[in-house]
C-alpha positions, 0 to 999 in steps of 0.5 A: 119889878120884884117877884117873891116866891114864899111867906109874906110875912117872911118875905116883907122883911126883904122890903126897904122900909117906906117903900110902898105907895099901893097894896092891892090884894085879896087874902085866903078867905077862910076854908072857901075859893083856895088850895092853900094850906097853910096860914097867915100871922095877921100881927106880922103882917100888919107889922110889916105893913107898917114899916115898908108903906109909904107915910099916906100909903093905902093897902085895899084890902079885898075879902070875905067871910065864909058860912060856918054851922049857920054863922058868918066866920067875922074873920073880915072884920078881925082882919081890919081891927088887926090893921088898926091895932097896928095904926092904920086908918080905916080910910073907907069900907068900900063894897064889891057888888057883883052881878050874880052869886055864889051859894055859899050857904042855904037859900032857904034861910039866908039871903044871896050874898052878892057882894064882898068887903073892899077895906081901905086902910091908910097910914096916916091921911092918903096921900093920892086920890084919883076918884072916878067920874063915871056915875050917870048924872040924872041931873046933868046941866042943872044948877046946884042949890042947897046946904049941907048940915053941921054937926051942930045942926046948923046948915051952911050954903054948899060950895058948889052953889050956882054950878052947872052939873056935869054929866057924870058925878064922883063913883060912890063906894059900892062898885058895881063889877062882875066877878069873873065867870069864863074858864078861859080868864080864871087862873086861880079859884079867889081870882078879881077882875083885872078891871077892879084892880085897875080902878083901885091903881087909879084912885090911890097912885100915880104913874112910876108910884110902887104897887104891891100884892103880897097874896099875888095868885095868879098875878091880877094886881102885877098885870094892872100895875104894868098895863098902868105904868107902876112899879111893882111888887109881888109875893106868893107862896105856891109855887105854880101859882107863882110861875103863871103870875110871873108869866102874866106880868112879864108879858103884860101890856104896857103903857104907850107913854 
């Protein structure tokens, strides 16, 4: 385990290049949910992103826009763009349903925003995948028949022809987790589930594979990795926030095995 206290941009600079098998974070999203004051260099940061990720590597990148004079801030999508521009690989816009919301903006004019972005970079092809199998088949012990259609337009015989379904198929890309509401388990304004970093680690790495949060918070992404087996890096700027994750980490659960 390896805990940095400052600027990630800085502070990325301490890593050995190819390094990284997993980034799991959640960076300030704009003015709302932090107590920060200071900004990021999104250019030096993509950067070193690029240099210390492992060839296939995947950085989730969790966020979301603020409401500004009537306007979403698009700062979400300025972020993706800024990976791209740096050669990564838009691997998958995923979303983040919650169960209720948070009003951060007039009702009488807006629908409830209930979900946040979940961006999948990737540098070059992802090199894990793990997909969860936990979506309630309807059709369950059923044959599959049908084809699927080519660019083209022409159709071909789809390769799991004749199989029997099984009772839960591959999750789909929106995920269904509630956001945190007890007092009691909320450490840090713009914390996640740990449930959500927990099914990222499953999906994009292995076991002993090495899993960074550069914006750590209170520490969700360091406690998911120890409770799964990983490695782990983590870099945070606010001192306070800093000490709480190092505590949660270092006493964090892990694995039997």
């Amino acid at each position: 385990m390896q805990l940095y206290c400052g600027d990630c941009a800085k502070e990325l600079k301490k890593i050995p290049a190819n390094f990284v098998d997993l980034v799991v974070t959640s960076p300030p999203y704009d003015t709302l949910r932090t107590c920060y004051n200071s900004t990021f260099d999104m250019d030096a940061i993509t950067s070193e992103l690029m240099r210390v990720m492992k060839q296939g590597g995947v950085i989730v990148w969790v966020v979301a826009d603020e409401t500004i004079n009537g306007s979403e801030s698009g700062t979400s999508f300025r972020q993706a763009l800024k990976f791209m521009d740096a050669g990564f690989n838009l691997h998958d816009t995923m979303i983040w349903e919650k169960a209720g919301f948070t009003d951060t903006g007039s009702l009488k004019v807006r629908y409830p925003n209930v979900f946040e972005y979940m961006f999948v970079f990737s540098k070059g092809k992802p090199k894990t995948f793990n997909p969860i199998k936990d979506r309630v088949n309807v059709s369950a012990g059923r044959k599959m028949h049908g084809v699927i259609r080519q660019k083209d337009g022409s159709v071909k015989t789809m390769s799991s022809n004749g199989k029997t379904l099984c009772d839960y198929g591959q999750r789909f890309n929106v995920w269904q987790i509630d956001s945190l509401k007890s007092n009691t388990e909320r450490r840090h304004p713009a914390q996640f589930p740990l449930q959500l970093a927990k099914d990222h680690i499953y999906s994009w790495s292995n076991t002993n594979d090495t899993v960074m949060d550069i914006f750590m918070g209170s520490g969700t992404t360091g406690v998911a990795s120890v409770n799964m087996g990983r490695k782990f890096i983590g870099i945070e700027i606010d001192k306070g926030y800093f000490e709480m994750a190092k505590c949660r980490i270092e006493t964090a659960e892990r694995p039997l095995f």
